[in-house]
N, C-alpha and C positions, 0 to 999 in steps of 0.2 A: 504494500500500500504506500511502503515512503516513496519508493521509486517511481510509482504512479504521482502521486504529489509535485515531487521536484519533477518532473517531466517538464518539457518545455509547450506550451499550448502549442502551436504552432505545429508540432509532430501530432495532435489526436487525431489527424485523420489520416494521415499519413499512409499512402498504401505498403504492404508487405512487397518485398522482393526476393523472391526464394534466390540461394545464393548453390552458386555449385562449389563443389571444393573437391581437389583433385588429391588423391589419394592413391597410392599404390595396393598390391592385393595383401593381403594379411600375410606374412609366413608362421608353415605348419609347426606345432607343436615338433611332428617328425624330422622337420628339417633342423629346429632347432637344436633336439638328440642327436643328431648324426654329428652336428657342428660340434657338440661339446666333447661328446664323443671322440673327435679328431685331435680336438685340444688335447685330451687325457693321453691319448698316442703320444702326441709331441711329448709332455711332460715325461712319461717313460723313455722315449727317443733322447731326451737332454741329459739325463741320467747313463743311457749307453754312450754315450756320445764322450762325457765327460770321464769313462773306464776308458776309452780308446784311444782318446787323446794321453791317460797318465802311462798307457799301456806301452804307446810307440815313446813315450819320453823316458821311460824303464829300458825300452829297445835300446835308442841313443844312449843311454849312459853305459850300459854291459856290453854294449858290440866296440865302445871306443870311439865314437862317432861323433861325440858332441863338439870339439873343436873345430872338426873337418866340417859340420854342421854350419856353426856361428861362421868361420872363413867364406863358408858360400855364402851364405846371404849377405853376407857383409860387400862381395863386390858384385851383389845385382844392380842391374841396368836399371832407377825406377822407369824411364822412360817407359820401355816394353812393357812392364808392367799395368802403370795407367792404360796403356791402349790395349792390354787385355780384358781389364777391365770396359772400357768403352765398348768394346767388343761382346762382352756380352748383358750391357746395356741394351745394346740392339734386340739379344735375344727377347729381353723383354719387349721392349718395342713391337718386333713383328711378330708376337704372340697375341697382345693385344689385338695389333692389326688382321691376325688370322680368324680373330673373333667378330674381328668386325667386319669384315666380309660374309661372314655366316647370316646375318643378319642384314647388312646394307638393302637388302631386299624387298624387305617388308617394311612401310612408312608406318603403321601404326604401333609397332614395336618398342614398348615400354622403355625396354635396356637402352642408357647412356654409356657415356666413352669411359665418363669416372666409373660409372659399375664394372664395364669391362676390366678396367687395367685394375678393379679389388676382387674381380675374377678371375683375370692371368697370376695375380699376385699372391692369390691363395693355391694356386694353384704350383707355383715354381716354391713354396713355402711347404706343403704337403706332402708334396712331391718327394723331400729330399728328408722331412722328419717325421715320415709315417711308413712302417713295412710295406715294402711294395708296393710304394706310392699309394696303398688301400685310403688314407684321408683326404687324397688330392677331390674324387669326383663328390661325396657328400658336400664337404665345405664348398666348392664351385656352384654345387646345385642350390645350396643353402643360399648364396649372395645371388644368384641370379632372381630365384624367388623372390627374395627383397627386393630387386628391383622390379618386378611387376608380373613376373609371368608366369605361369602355373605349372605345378610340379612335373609334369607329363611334359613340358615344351619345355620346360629348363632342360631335365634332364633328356630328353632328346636333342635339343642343343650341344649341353656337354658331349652326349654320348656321340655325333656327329664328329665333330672337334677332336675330340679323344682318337677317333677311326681315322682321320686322314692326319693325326699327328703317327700314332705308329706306323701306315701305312708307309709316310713319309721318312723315317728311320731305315724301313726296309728300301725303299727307294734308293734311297742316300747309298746304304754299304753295299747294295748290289753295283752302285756306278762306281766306287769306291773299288770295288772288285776288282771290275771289267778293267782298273786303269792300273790299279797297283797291285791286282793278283801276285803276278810274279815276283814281286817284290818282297811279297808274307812267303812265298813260298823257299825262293833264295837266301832269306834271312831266317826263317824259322822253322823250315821243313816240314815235316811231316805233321808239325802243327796248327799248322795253318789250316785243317782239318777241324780245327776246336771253332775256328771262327766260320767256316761255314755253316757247324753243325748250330751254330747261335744265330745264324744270319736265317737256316731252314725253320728254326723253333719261330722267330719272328715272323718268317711267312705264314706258317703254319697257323699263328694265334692272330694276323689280320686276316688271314683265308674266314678262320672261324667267328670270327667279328662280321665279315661279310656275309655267311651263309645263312646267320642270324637277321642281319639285312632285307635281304634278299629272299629267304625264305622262312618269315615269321610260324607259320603254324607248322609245320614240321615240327619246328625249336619249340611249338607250347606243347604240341602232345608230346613230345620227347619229355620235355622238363618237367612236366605235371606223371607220367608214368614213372621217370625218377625220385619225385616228393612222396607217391604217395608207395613206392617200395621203398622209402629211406622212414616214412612214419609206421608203417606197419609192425616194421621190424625194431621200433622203438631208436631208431638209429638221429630221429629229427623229431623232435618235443610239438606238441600241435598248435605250441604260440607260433614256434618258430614257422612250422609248417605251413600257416592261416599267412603268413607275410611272404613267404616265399612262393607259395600258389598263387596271391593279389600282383605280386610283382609276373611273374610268367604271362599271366593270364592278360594283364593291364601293360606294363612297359612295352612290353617286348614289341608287342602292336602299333605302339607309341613309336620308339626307334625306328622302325621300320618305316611307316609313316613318316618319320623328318628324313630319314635316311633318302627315301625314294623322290621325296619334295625336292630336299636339298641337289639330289645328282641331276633333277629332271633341268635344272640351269648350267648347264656343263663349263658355261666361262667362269661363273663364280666357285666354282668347285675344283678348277684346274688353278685360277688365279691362287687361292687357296691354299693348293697343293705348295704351288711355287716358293708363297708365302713360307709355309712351314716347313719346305728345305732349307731357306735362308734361315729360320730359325735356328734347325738343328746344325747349320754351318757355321751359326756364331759361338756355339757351345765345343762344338769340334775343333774347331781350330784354337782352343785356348792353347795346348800345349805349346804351340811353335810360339807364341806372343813369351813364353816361358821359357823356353831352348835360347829364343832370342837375348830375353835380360841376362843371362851369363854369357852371353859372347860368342855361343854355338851357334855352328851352319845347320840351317835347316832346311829341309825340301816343304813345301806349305802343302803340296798336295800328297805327300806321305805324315806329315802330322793329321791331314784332316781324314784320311784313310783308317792310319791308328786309333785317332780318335772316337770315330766310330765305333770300332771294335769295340774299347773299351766299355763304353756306355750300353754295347749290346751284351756284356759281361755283368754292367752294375743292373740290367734291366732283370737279369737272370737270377739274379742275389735275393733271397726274399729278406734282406733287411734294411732300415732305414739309410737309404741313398748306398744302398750296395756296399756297405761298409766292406772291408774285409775283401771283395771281388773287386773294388775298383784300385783299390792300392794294389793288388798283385797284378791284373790286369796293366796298369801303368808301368809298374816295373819291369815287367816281361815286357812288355809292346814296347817301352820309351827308356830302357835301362841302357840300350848300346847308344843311346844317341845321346843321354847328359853324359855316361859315363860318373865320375867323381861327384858331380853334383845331383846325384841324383836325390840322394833325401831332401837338402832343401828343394830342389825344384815339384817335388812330391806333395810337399808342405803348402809352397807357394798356389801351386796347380790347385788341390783340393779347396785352401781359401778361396780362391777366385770361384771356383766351379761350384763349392758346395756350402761353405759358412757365409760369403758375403751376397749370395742371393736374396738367402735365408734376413739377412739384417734389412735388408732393402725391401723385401715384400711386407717386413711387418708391417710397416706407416702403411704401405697402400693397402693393403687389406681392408683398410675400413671407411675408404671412399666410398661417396654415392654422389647420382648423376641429381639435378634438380627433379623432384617429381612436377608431373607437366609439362616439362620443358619440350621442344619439337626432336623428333626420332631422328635418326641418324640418317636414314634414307630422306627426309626432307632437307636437311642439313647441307649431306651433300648434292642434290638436286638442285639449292639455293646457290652453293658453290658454283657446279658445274657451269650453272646459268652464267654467272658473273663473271667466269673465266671464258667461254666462250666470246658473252659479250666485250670481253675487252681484245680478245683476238681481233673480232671482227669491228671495232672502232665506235664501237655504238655506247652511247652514254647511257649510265643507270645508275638510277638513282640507291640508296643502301638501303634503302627500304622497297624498293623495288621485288614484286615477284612476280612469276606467270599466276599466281591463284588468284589475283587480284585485290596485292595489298599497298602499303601505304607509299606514293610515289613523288618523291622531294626534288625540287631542280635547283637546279644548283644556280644559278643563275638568278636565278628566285633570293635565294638566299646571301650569295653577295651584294643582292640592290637592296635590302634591308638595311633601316639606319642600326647606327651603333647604337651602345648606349648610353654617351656624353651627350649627343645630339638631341636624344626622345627626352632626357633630362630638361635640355634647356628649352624644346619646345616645351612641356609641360609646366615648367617656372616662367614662361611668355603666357600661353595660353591660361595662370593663375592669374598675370598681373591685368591681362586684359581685362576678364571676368571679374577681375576687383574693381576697377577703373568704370566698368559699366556700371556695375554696381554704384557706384561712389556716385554716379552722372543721373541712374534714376532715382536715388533718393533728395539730390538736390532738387529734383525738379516735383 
């Protein structure tokens, strides 16, 4: 009633204006779980992490190593260094950018550029401190939800994304093959057998990613005949079972659907592709930006060859960031080419590859894009237009668009007075009106 009182008369009749207010979709309880869930990985993950680190500094002190240790690093290049790092700055870069091609397609499409890069960033974060990457796709799906789009399209997003990044791995070590075969084979004989058989497991597991694709119901009655022999036999509890039957029955469907969506545009799926070689070539080639800073010769297209390898070795490791498989992998693959340096350069490598990702994803991870703000596909449609029109010499306005919005000329705008001048017409135009004034009350 006070608030009625103090009311101003003037607003009682005042009409109602329903107001819209834009809002993102809720996220699920589930996604929330999966999120925190990934968290409690890490925290386990920092714990192993911190035995491995006192493990190899135990190594260094009983093998004799520590002097020979500090002498290297002590005459690193930083030069090569930062520019390994810049280097795989980019990786971030065209991850994000891989994400947003997924997407550029569709104008009404919730997800921003901020969401994306605290989706590549949760992602290059998961990735490296959760077993077998297992945190990396919850927490992805998790911030995609957040920003606006439903469980079933996230995670058919990610899962899109996910298929043409491994896809793209195999990709990578097969040209990788075809150039520097003989090279693993000359250098390492008979071993070079271990890196095929890594390079056939990766075909093999995007073959089965694809067949799922491509042949969703096959994959449900396969997987629902495997649930309910794995419940019968008391082998799968029937909470667990009730979530594992909803996902078969619901995802799979789902995947397959974005899956076949997304290939039916074959430029954006090849651009893509492209994209996420350049990815995997900015993670690959850390090692020679490394060979470099100590003063070694390096061949750049057998570091990125090696490189590979290796990462098909840490992909093989079911533990957080291939612990234990990427350090032997490195020393076998890259032990003849530091020679002497190789524990620091081991050190240096793995910082760059795997702790300083890690520090740089945290801040992003909890970006968000404006909610409301215009989709990416409008964004750049608004781009393209303006780049065109300046090709083509034709003036446009910044408000200017083909939908028909606000169009400013600029010509317009430098004939406008300043505002020293509207000042002193306005202190003219006072004195007059006072002047008149003053002239009708004498009369």
């Amino acid at each position: 009633m006070a608030s009625e009182q103090n009311r101003p008369q003037g607003h009682k009749g005042a009409k109602k204006v329903p107001l819209k207010v834009s809002a993102v979709r809720g996220v699920t309880a589930e996604d929330r779980a999966a999120d925190k869930k990934s968290m409690g990985q890490v925290r386990t993950t920092i714990v192993f992490l911190a035995v491995v680190v006192i493990a190899y500094a135990l190594y260094l002190v009983f093998t004799g190593q520590v002097d020979e240790f500090v002498s290297s690093l002590s005459g690193v290049d930083a030069g090569w260094i930062v520019a390994g790092v810049v280097c795989f700055l980019f990786y971030y870069v065209f991850g994000v950018l891989a994400y947003a091609l997924s997407i550029i397609g569709d104008p009404d499409c919730p997800v921003g550029l901020r969401d994306l890069m605290s989706v590549e960033a949760s992602g290059v974060f998961f990735m490296r401190m959760t077993p077998n990457s297992a945190g990396a796709p919850p927490a992805q799906i998790y911030r995609l939800t957040r920003a606006g789009l439903s469980v079933g399209a996230a995670s058919a997003l990610n899962f899109t994304r996910t298929l043409l990044y491994e896809a793209g791995e195999g990709i990578f070590s097969a040209i990788m093959l075809v150039f520097c075969g003989s090279y693993f084979y000359e250098t390492f004989g008979d071993v070079t057998l271990i890196g095929i058989l890594l390079f056939g497991f990766k075909v093999l597991q995007v073959g089965g990613i694809l067949f799922l694709c491509l042949f969703p119901r096959p994959v449900m009655v396969l997987g629902n005949w495997a649930l309910r022999f794995a419940n019968r036999r008391g082998w799968l509890k029937d909470e667990k079972y009730e979530k594992a039957y909803a996902f078969v029955n619901t995802q799979v469907m789902e995947f397959s659907r974005a899956f076949k969506s997304s290939a039916s545009n074959v430029a954006e799926m090849c651009a893509t592709m492209v994209v996420s070689l350049l990815q995997l070539g900015c993670m690959y080639a850390l090692p020679y930006f490394v060979l470099r800073s100590f003063g070694e010769p390096a061949d750049f297209l057998v570091c990125l060859a090696s490189g590979s390898m290796v990462e098909l070795l840490i992909n093989a490791v079911p533990l957080p960031g291939g612990t234990g498989g990427a350090e032997v992998g490195f020393s076998y693959l890259f032990g003849g080419m530091f020679g002497a340096y190789l524990p620091a350069g081991l050190v240096i490598w793995r910082a760059i590859e795997y702790l300083l990702p890690v520090i740089i994803a945290v801040p992003c991870m909890g970006m968000r894009s404006v909610a409301g703000g215009a989709s990416l596909n409008r964004r750049w449609n608004r781009f393209w237009g303006r780049a065109k029109a300046f090709v083509h010499g034709e003036k446009r306005g910044r408000g200017s668009t083909r939908g028909g919005g606000i169009t400013v000329n600029p010509k317009a705008v430098r004939r406008a007075p300043t505002a020293p001048s509207s000042v002193e017409e306005r202190i003219a135009a006072g004195k007059k009106a006072a002047a008149e004034r003053g002239k009708g009350s004498k009369k």
